[in-house]
C-alpha positions in Angstrom: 36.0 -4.6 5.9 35.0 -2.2 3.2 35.4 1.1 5.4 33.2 3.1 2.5 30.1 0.8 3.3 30.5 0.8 7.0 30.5 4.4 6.9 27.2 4.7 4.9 25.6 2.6 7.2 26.3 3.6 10.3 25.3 7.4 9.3 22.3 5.6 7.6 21.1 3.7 10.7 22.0 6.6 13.2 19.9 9.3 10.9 16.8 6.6 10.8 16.8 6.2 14.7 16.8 10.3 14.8 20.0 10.6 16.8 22.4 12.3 16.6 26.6 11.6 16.8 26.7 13.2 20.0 24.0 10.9 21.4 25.3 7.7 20.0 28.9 8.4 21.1 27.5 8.8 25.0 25.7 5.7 25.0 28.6 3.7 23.0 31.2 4.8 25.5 32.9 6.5 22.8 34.3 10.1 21.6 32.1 12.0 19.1 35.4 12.2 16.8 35.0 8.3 16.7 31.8 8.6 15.5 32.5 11.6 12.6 35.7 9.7 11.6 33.8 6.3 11.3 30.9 8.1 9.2 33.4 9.6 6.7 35.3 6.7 6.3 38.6 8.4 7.7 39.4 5.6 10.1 38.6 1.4 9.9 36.6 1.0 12.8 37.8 -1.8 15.5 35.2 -4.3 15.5 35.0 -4.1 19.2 33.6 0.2 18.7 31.2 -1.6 16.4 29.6 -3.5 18.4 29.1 -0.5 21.0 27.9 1.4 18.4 25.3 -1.4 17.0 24.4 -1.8 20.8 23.5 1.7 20.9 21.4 2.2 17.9 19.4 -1.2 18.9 20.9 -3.0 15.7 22.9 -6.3 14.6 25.9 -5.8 14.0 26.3 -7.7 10.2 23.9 -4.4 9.0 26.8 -2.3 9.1 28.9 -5.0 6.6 26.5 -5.4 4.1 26.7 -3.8 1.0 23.4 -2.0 0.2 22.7 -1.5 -4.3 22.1 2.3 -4.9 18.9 3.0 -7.4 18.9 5.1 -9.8 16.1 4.8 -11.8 13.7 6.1 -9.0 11.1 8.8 -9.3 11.2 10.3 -5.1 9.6 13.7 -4.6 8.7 15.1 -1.7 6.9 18.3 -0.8 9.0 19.0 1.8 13.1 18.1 2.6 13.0 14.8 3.7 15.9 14.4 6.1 15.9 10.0 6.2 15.6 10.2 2.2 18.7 7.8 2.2 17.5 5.7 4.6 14.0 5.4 2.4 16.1 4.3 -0.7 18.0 1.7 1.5 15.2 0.1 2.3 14.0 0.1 -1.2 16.9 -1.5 -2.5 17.4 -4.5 0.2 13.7 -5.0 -0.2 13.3 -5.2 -4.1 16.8 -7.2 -3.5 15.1 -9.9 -1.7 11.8 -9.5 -3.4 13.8 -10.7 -6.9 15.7 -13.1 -5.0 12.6 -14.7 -3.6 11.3 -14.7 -7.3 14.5 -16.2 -8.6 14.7 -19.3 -6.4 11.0 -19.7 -6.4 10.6 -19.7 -10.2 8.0 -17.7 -9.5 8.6 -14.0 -11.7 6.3 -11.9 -12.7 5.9 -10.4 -15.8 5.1 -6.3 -16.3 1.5 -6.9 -18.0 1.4 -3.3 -19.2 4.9 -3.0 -20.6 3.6 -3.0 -24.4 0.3 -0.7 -23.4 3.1 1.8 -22.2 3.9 2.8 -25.7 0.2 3.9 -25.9 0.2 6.2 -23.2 0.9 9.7 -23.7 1.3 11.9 -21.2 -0.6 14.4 -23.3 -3.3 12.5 -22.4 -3.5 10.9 -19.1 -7.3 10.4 -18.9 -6.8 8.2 -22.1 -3.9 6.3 -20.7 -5.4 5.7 -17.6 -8.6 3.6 -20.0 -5.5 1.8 -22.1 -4.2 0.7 -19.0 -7.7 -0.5 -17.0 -8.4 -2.5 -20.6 -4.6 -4.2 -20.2 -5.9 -5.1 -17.2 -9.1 -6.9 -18.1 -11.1 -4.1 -16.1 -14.6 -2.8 -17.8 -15.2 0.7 -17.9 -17.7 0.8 -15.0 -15.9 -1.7 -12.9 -14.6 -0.2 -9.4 -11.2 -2.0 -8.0 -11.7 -3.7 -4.9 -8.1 -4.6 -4.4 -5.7 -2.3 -5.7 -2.5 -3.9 -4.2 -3.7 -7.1 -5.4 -4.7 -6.2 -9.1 -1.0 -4.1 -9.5 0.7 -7.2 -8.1 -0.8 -9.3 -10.7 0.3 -6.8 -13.3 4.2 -7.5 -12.1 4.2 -4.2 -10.2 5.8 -5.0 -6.9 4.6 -3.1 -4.0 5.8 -1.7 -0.3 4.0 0.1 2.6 6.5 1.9 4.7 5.8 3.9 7.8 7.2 7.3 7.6 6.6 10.4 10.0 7.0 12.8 6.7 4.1 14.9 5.7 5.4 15.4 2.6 5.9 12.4 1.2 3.3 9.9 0.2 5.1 7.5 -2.4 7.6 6.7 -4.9 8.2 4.4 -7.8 11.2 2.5 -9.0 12.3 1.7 -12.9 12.5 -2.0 -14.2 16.4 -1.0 -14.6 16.6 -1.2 -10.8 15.0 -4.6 -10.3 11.0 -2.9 -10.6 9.0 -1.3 -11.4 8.4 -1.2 -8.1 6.1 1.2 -6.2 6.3 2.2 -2.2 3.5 3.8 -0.4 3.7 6.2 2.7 1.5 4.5 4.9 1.2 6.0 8.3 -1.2 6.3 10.5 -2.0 9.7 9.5 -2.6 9.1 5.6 -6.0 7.9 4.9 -6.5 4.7 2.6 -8.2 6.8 0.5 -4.8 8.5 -0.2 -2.5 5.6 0.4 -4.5 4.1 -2.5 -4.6 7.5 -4.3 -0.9 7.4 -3.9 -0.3 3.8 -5.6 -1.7 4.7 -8.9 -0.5 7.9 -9.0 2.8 6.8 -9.1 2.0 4.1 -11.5 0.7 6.8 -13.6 4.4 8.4 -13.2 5.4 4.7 -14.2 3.3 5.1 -17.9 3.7 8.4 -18.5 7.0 9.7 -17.3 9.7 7.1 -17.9 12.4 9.7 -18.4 12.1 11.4 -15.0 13.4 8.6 -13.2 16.3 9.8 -11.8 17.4 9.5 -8.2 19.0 12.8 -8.0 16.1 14.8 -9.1 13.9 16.2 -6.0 12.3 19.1 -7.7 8.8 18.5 -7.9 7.3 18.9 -11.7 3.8 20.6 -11.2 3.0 19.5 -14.8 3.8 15.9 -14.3 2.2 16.0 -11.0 -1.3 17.4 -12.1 -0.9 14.4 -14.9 -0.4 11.5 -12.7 -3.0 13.0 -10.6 -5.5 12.5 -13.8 -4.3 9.0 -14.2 -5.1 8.2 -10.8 -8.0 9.7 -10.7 -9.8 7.9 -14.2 -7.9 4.7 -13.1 -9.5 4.2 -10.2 -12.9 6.1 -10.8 -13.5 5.8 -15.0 -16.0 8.3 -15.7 -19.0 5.6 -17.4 -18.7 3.7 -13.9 -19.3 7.3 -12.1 -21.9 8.1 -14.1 -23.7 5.1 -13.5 -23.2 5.1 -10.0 -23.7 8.9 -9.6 -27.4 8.6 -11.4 -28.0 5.8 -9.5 -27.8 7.7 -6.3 -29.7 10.5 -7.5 -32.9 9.7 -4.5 -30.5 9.9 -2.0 -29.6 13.3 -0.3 -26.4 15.1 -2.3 -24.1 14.9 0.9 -25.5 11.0 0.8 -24.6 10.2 -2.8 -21.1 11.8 -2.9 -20.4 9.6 0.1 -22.0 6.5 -1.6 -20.0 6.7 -5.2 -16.7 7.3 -2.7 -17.2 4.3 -0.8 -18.3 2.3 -4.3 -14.8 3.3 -6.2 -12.7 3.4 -2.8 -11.3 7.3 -3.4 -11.7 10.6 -1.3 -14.7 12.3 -1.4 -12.7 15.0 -3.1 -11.8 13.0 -5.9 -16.0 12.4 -6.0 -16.6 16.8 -6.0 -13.7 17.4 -8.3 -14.9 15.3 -10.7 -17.9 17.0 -10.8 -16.6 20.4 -11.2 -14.8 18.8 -14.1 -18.1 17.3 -16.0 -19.5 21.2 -15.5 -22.1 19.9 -13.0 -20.9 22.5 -10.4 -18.4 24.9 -9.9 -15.8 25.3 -7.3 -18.3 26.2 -4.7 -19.1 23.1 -3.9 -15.9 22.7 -1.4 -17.2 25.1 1.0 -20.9 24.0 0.3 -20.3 20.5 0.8 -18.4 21.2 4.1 -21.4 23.2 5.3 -23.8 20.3 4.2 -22.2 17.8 5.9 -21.4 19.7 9.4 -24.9 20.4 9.5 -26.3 17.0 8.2 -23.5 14.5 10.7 -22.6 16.8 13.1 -19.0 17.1 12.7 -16.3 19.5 10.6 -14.3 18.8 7.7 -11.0 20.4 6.5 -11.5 22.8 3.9 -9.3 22.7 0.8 -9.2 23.1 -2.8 -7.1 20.6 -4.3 -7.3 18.4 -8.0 -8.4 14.9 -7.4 -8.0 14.7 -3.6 -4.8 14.2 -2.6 -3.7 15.9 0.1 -4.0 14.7 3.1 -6.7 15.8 5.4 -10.2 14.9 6.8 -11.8 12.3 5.4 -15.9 11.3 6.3 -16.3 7.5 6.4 -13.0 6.2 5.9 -12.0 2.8 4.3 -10.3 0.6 7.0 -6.7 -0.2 6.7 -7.1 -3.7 5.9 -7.9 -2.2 2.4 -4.4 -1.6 1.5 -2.8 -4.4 2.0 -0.2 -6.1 -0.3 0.3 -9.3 0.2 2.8 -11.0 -2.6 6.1 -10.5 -0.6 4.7 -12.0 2.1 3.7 -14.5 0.2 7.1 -15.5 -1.2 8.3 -15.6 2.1 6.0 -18.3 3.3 6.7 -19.9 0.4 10.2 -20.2 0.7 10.5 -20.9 3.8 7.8 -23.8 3.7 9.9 -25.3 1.1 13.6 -24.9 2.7 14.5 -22.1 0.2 15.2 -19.4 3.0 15.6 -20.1 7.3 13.5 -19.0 9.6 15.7 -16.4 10.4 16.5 -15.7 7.1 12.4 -15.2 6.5 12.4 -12.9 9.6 14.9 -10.3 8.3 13.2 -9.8 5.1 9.7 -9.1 6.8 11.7 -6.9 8.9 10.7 -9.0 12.5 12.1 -10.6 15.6 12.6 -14.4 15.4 10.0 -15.1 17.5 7.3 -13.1 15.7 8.5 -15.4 12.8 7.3 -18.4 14.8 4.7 -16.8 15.8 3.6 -16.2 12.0 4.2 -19.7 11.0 1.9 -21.1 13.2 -0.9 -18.8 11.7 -0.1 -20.3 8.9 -0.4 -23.7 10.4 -3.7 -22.5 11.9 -5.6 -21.7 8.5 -3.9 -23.8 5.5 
């Protein structure tokens, strides 16, 4: 029993359930010194305390004996102290584990498509790297992106939604270094997909343009970097020919109408839509409280106000896409895979998707139900 591990986890796993010792050592049966001793790795826990402990956190007790890989090479901000920013990174690292390991016996990696194109970009020049990187990509420079998670997963990009009750943090990304790139998504209830979508490219942009602020013990925010990745995200998703098309083509419409119809077209918030516009010089920053007005008066209901680049904050969004939107689908997908071809148990396919056993079964024969 490697005491150093058990330690780590058992702080981990007590910190994600939002306990604390106290609690945990009441309903284990146990002192609160046991607990402090155990999660400094002073004392080598009898399997027997263990077990109460697991019992009392809900868990198995194996997840407190296996070793978990730290990252380094990871780019994890947050606007605000993040008190389960350990457990985040665990989860990162078992997942990309089994995400590679699922590649491995599958035969089945996938190449980084923009790794050459990365050279390119300059993050002197975001607006220009975001075009490199949409051409890479075999996107036109009017074409909107239907499926974001699908189109990064096809460029080798590996990608994780994970519920967290933070407001501050929305996502991160992980270097190739560290079994990536990888990029994890906030995607909570709260969040918009608007944002959660927002949030994927941005950190890709983080991906192209920042490769030497990946480093796991750096939480200080760069404004600069941040305002960059922000006008990745923004041209990635929304390239300004396709706008312009779009945007003339909705000129009959009424202006509340037509910023609502370009953000539906190219799937962004409707902020992204009036920033862009203050940017081309075809209004000025009064078109945040204007448009509020507008729209109150035109649909009845109240909006958020605030000034922001490129939407992404979170906040009120009119018409928002439906979750389904944001959806990725290729870690699933190896699961099925192996466990349709014996590579991985049932059980085994379970714990990577993070699910009971009979959920598992439950999946499987919705996969029997639609080949």
């Amino acid at each position: 029993m490697d005491i150093k591990v058990v330690a780590r986890n058992v702080r981990r796993t007590r910190t994600a359930k939002g306990l604390s010792q106290r609690k945990v050592a009441e309903c284990a049966g146990i002192s609160e010194l046991s607990i402090k001793n155990i999660e400094s790795a002073k004392v080598e826990a009898r399997v027997k305390t263990l077990q109460a402990i697991a019992k009392a956190l809900g868990v198995r007790l194996n997840e407190f004996f296996a070793p978990i890989n730290e990252l380094h090479t990871v780019r994890f901000r947050s606007s605000k102290k993040m008190r389960k920013r350990e457990n985040v990174l665990a989860k990162a690292s078992k997942w990309l584990d089994d995400f590679n390991y699922l590649e491995k016996i599958l035969h089945n990696e996938m190449p980084f498509r923009l790794k050459d194109v990365k050279k390119q970009c300059s993050r002197e020049n975001p607006v220009e790297a975001a075009y490199l990187c949409r051409k890479e990509l075999d996107l036109d420079s009017e074409e909107p992106i239907h499926d974001i998670c699908g189109l990064l997963e096809k460029a080798g990009v590996k990608i994780l939604a994970l519920s967290l009750a933070s407001e501050g943090f929305f996502g991160l990304s992980i270097g190739k270094e560290d079994g990536g790139p990888a990029i994890i998504v906030n995607d909570r209830e709260q969040i918009t997909v608007e944002r959660r979508i927002f949030s994927a490219v941005h950190e890709l942009g983080h991906l192209m343009l920042h490769p030497e602020a990946f480093d796991v013990n750096e939480t200080v925010e760069d404004n600069g970097q941040e305002r960059q990745a922000d006008h990745f995200a923004g041209y990635f998703l929304m390239p300004d020919e396709g706008f312009l098309k779009e945007w003339k083509g909705a000129a009959g419409l009424h202006w509340v109408d037509r910023v609502l119809k370009v953000k539906g077209i190219f799937r962004v918030s409707y902020k992204t839509v009036l920033h862009r516009l203050i940017e081309r010089g075809e209004a000025d920053k009064s078109i945040w409280p204007k448009f509020n007005v507008a729209y109150n008066k035109r649909y009845h209901k109240g909006l958020s106000f605030r000034e922001e680049p490129d939407g992404v904050e979170e906040g009120d969004e009119p018409y928002k896409l439906a979750p389904f939107v944001f959806f990725e689908n290729r870690f699933n997908r190896l699961v099925r895979d192996a466990v349709e071809k014996g590579k991985i148990s049932l059980s085994r396919g379970a714990e990577m998707l993070g699910i009971p056993i009979c959920e598992m079964r439950e999946l499987i024969q919705s996969w029997e139900f639609v080949a």
